[in-house]
C-alpha positions as CSV (number, residue, x, y, z in Angstrom):
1,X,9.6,-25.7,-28.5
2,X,10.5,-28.6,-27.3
3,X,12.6,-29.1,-23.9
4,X,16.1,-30.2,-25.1
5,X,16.0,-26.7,-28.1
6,X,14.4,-24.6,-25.1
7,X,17.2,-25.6,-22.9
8,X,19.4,-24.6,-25.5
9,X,18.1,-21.3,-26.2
10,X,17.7,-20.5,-22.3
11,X,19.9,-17.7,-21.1
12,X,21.7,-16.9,-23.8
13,X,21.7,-12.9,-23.4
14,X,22.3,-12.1,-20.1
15,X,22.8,-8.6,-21.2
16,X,19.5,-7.9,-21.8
17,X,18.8,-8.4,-17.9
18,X,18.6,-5.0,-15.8
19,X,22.1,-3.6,-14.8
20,X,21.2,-3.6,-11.6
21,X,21.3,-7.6,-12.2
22,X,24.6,-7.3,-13.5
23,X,26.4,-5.5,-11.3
24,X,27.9,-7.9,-9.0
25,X,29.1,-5.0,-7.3
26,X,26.3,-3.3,-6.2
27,X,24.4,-3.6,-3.3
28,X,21.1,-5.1,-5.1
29,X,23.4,-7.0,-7.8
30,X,24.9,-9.5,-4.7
31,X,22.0,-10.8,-3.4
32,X,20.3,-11.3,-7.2
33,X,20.8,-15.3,-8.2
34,X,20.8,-16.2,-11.8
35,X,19.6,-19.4,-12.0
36,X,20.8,-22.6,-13.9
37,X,17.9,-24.2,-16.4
38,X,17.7,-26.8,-14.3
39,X,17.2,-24.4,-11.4
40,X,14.3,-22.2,-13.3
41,X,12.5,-25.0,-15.0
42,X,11.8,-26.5,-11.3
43,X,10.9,-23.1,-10.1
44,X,8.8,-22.8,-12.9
45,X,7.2,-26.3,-12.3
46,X,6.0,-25.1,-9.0
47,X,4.5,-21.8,-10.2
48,X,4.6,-20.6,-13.6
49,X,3.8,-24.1,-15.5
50,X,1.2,-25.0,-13.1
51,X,-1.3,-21.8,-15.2
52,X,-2.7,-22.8,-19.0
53,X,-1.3,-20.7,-21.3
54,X,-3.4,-19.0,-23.9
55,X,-0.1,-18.4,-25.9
56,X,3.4,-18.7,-25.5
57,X,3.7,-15.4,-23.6
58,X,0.8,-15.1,-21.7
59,X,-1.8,-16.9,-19.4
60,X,-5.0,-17.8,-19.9
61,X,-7.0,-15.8,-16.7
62,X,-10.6,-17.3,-17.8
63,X,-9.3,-20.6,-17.3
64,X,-8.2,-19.6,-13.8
65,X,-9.5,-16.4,-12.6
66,X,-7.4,-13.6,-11.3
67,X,-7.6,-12.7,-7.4
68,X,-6.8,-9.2,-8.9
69,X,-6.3,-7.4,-12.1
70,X,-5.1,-3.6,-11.3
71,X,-4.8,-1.3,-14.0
72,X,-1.3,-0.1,-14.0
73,X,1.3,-0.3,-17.4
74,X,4.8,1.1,-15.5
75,X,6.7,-0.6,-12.9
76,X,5.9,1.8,-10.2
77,X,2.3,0.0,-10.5
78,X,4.0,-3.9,-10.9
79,X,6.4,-2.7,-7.8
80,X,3.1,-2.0,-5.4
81,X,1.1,-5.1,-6.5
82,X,4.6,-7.2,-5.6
83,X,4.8,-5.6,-2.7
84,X,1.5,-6.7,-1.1
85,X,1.1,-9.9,-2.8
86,X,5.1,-10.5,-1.8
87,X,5.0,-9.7,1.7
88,X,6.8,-12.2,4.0
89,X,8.3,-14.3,1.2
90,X,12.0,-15.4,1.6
91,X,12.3,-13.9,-2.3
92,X,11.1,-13.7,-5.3
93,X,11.6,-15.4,-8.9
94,X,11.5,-13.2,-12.3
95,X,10.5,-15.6,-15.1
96,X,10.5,-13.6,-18.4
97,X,8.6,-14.3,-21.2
98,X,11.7,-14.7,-23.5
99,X,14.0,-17.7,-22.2
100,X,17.2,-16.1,-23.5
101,X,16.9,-14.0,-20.8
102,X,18.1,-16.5,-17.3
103,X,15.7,-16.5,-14.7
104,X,16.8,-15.0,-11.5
105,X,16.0,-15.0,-7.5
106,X,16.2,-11.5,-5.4
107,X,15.1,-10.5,-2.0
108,X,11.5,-8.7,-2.3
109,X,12.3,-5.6,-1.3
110,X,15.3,-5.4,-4.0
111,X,12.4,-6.8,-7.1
112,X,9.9,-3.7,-5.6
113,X,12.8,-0.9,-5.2
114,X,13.9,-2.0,-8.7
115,X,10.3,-2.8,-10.0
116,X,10.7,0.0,-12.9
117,X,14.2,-1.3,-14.3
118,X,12.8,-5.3,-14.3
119,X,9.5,-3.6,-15.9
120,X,12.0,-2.1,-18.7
121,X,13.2,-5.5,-19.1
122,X,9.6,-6.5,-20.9
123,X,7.2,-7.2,-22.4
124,X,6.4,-9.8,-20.5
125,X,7.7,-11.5,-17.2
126,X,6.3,-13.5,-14.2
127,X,7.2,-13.1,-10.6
128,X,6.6,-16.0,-7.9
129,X,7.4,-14.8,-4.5
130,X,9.0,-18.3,-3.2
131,X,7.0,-20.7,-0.9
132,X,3.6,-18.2,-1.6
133,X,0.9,-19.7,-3.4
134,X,0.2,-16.7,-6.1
135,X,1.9,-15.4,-9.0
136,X,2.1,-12.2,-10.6
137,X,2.0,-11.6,-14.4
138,X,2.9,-8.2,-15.8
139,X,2.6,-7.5,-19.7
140,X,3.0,-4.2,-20.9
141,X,0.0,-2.9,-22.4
142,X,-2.3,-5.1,-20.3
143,X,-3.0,-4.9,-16.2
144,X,-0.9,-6.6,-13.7
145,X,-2.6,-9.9,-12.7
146,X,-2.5,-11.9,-9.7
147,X,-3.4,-15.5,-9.2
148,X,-3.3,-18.1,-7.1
149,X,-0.8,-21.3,-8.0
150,X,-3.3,-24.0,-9.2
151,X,-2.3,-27.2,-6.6
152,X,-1.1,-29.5,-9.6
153,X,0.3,-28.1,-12.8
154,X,-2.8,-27.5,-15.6
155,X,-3.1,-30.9,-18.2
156,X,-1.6,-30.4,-21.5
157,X,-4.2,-30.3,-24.9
């Protein structure tokens, strides 16, 4: 896809986002940001794009090993691993794997108590706790992995 059709198709179904997300009103919903494109694909420059992919959901872990691959498939499981690998961080960014769903920014502690309801959102999505140098790849079906940002984003075939 290229960028000018993926920009198109990008955030188009903002319901499908957890209703936490959506709730402008509630507690967690006010300090969730959707983000612009513009805003995710430079977000997404500095974490998510740097990784090869091995398809066009999923990264390719033997290209750049995992610091940790844990065995869980619920968001109780995704919710821990955020919360030690997202310690500290200002927030965090949920990149899904389908781009009509809009990227969005939340505190840490909001993306771990809500880590079932952005798990439901599925099947897969990426979270880069901002300024950290690791991000976290959850796939239903498969282990949550953990990996450290490659310093330069990986070359193209």
């Amino acid at each position: 896809m290229g960028e000018a059709e993926a920009a198109r198709a990008y955030g188009r179904h903002p319901e499908l986002l957890p209703g936490f997300v959506r709730d402008a009103r509630g507690e967690d919903g006010r300090q969730v940001v959707v983000l612009r494109w513009e805003e995710s694909r430079e977000l997404a420059r500095l974490s998510l794009s740097r990784f090869p992919a091995w398809n066009s959901a999923s990264l390719d872990w033997s290209a750049v090993p995992p610091v940790e691959s844990v065995e869980w498939d619920d968001g109780a499981g995704f919710a821990s691993v955020l919360r030690r690998y997202g310690a500290g961080a200002d927030g965090v960014v949920v990149f899904w794997g389908d781009l009509s769903v809009p990227t969005v920014v939340m505190p840490v502690e909001v993306a771990v108590r809500r880590g079932t309801e952005l798990w439901d959102v599925g099947p897969e999505f990426w979270t880069y706790p901002l300024d950290g140098d690791v991000l976290v790849e959850a796939r239903w079906g498969s282990p949550v992995v953990v990996g450290r940002i490659p310093p330069a984003p990986y070359p193209s075939p």
